[in-house]
Each structure stands twice: as C-alpha cells, then as structure tokens.
VOGU-610408 format. One record per residue (C-alpha): residue number from 1; z, x, y; residue in one letter. Coordinates in nm, 3 decimals. Example, Ala and Ser with C-alpha at 12.3 -4.5 7.8 and 13.67 -1.06 7.14 Angstrom:
! residues 2
+------+---------+---------+---------+--------+
: tivo :       Z :       X :       Y : kolkol :
+------+---------+---------+---------+--------+
:    1 :   0.780 :   1.230 :  -0.450 :      a :
:    2 :   0.714 :   1.367 :  -0.106 :      s :
+------+---------+---------+---------+--------+
//
This chain:
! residues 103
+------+---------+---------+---------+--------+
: tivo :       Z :       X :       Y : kolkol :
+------+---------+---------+---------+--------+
:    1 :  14.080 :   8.203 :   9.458 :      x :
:    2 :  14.257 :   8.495 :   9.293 :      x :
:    3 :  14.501 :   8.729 :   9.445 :      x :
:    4 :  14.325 :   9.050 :   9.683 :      x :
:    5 :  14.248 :   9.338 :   9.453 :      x :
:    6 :  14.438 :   9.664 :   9.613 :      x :
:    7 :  14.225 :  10.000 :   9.664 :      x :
:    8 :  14.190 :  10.157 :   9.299 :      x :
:    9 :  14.275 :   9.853 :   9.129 :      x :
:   10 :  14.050 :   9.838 :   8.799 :      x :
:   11 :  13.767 :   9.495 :   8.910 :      x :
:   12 :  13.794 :   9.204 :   8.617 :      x :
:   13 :  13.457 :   9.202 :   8.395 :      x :
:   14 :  13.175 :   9.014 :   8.571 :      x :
:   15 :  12.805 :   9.033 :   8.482 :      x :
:   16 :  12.566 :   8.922 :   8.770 :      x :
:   17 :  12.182 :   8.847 :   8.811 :      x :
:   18 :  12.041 :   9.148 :   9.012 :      x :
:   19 :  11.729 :   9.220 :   9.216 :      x :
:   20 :  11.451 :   9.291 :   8.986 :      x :
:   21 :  11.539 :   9.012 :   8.742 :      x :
:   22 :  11.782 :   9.190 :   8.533 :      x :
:   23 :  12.158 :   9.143 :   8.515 :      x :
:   24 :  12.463 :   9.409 :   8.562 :      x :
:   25 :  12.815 :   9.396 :   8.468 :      x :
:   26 :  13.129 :   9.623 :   8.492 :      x :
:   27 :  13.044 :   9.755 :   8.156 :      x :
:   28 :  12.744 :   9.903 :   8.252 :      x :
:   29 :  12.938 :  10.165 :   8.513 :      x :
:   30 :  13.234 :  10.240 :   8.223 :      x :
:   31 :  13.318 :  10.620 :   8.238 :      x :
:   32 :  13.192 :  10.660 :   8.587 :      x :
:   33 :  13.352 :  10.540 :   8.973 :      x :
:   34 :  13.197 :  10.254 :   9.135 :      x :
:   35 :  13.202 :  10.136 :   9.503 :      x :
:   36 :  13.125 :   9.745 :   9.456 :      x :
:   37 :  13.101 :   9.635 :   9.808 :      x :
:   38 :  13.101 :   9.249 :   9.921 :      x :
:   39 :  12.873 :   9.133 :  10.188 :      x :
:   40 :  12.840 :   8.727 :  10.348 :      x :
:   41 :  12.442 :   8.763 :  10.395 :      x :
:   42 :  12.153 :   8.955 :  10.318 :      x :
:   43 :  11.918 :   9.069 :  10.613 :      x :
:   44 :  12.210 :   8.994 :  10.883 :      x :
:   45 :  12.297 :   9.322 :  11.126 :      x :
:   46 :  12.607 :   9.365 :  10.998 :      x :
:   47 :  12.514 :   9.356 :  10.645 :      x :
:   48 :  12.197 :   9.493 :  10.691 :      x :
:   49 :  12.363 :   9.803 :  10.845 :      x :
:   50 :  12.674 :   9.810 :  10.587 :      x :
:   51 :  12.389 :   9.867 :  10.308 :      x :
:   52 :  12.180 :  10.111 :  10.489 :      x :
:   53 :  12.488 :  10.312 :  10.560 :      x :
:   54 :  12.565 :  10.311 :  10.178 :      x :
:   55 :  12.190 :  10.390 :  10.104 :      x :
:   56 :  12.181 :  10.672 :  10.291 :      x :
:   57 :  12.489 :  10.841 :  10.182 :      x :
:   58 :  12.400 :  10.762 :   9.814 :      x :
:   59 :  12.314 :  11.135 :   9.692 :      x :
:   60 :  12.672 :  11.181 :   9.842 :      x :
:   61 :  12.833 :  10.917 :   9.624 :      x :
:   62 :  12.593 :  11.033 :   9.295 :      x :
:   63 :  12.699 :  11.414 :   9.330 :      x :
:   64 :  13.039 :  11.302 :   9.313 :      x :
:   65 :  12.946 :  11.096 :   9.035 :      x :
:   66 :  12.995 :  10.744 :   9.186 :      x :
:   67 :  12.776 :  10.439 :   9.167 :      x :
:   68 :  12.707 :  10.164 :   9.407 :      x :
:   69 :  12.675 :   9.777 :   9.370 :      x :
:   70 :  12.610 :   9.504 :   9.611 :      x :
:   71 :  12.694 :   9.183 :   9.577 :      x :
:   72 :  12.646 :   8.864 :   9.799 :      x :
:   73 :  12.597 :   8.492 :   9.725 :      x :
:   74 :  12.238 :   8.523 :   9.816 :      x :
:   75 :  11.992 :   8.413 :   9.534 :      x :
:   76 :  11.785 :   8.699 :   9.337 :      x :
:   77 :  11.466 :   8.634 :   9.549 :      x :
:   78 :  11.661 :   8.718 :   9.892 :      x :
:   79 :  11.825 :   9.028 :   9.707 :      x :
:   80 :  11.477 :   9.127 :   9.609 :      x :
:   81 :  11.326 :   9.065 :   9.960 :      x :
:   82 :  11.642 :   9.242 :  10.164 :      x :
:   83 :  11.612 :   9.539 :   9.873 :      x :
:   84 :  11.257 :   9.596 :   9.961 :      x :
:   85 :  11.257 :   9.535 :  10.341 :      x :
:   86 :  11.523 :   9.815 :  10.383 :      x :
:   87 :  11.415 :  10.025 :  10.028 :      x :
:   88 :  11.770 :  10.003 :   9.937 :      x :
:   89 :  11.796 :  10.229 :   9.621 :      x :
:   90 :  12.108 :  10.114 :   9.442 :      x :
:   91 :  12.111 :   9.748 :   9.262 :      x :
:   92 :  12.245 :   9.406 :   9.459 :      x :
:   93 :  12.388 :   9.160 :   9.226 :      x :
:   94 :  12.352 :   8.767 :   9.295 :      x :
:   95 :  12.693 :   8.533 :   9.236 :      x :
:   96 :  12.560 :   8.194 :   9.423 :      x :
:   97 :  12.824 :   8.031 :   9.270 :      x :
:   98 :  13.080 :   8.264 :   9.384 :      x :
:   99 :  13.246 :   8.306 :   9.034 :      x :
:  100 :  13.285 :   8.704 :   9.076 :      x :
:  101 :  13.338 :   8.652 :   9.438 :      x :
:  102 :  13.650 :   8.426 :   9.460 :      x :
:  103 :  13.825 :   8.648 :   9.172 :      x :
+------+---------+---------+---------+--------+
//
C-alpha cells in the first residue's frame, strides 16, 4: 500500500471501469477540480448516504466547476444497480482488484 495522499495532493493516473460500461481516468477531469471519494460498499447506509449527500449538492460542486467520482471495489453491475436505485448523477468507477485503491 502506498503512503496517504494529503488534502490537495495531485491523485496518480488511474483509469477505472465505470457504471454504464465505459471507463474513466484522471485524464478525463484535466483542467477542472475533482472530489474522488472512496467508499467500502455500494448500497450500505453509510455509503449509500455519503453518495446521496454528494448527489444532491452536485449543482453546488458543478457551479464551482468541480467534478465528482466514486469509486469502490464493487464490480460494474453493483455500481450500475446502486447508481440507478439512488439516481446518482455523477459516474462510480469499479477497482475490484484494488489497484487504484491501495495507491
């Protein structure tokens, strides 16, 4: 596992399967601010909560011109079923093998 990233602290390059079937990486959000948020498990309260919270303030975030990702080690079908279930408007990438997670 890699050393804690600090607040502001530019993310390595990843590129992750997302909901939908299509894929996202770091490069895709170059010239804007992004808020990648972690969570254990779709469709727990905590989670579930953490993402509806981030949903709802998303015009916020895209006024002031910052994106939101997130990611969790559940596999593209959960992300797609969660995504739905709580008509989460922002993508949800998939790293099962925890290779972006354990940077």
């Amino acid at each position: 596992m890699g050393q804690p990233l600090g607040i502001g602290t530019a993310a390595p390059d990843f590129r992750l399967a997302t909901d939908g079937g299509g894929t996202v990486s770091l490069a895709d959000f170059r010239g804007r601010k992004l808020v990648l948020y972690f969570y254990p498990k779709a469709d727990t309260p905590g989670c579930t909560q953490e993402s509806m919270d981030f949903n709802r303030l998303r015009p916020e975030f895209e006024k002031a011109g910052v994106s939101i990702l997130g990611v969790s080690a559940d596999a593209v079908k959960a992300q797609d079923k969660f995504k739905s279930k709580y008509d989460l408007t922002f993508p949800l990438g998939s790293d099962p093998t925890h290779e972006m997670l354990e940077v």
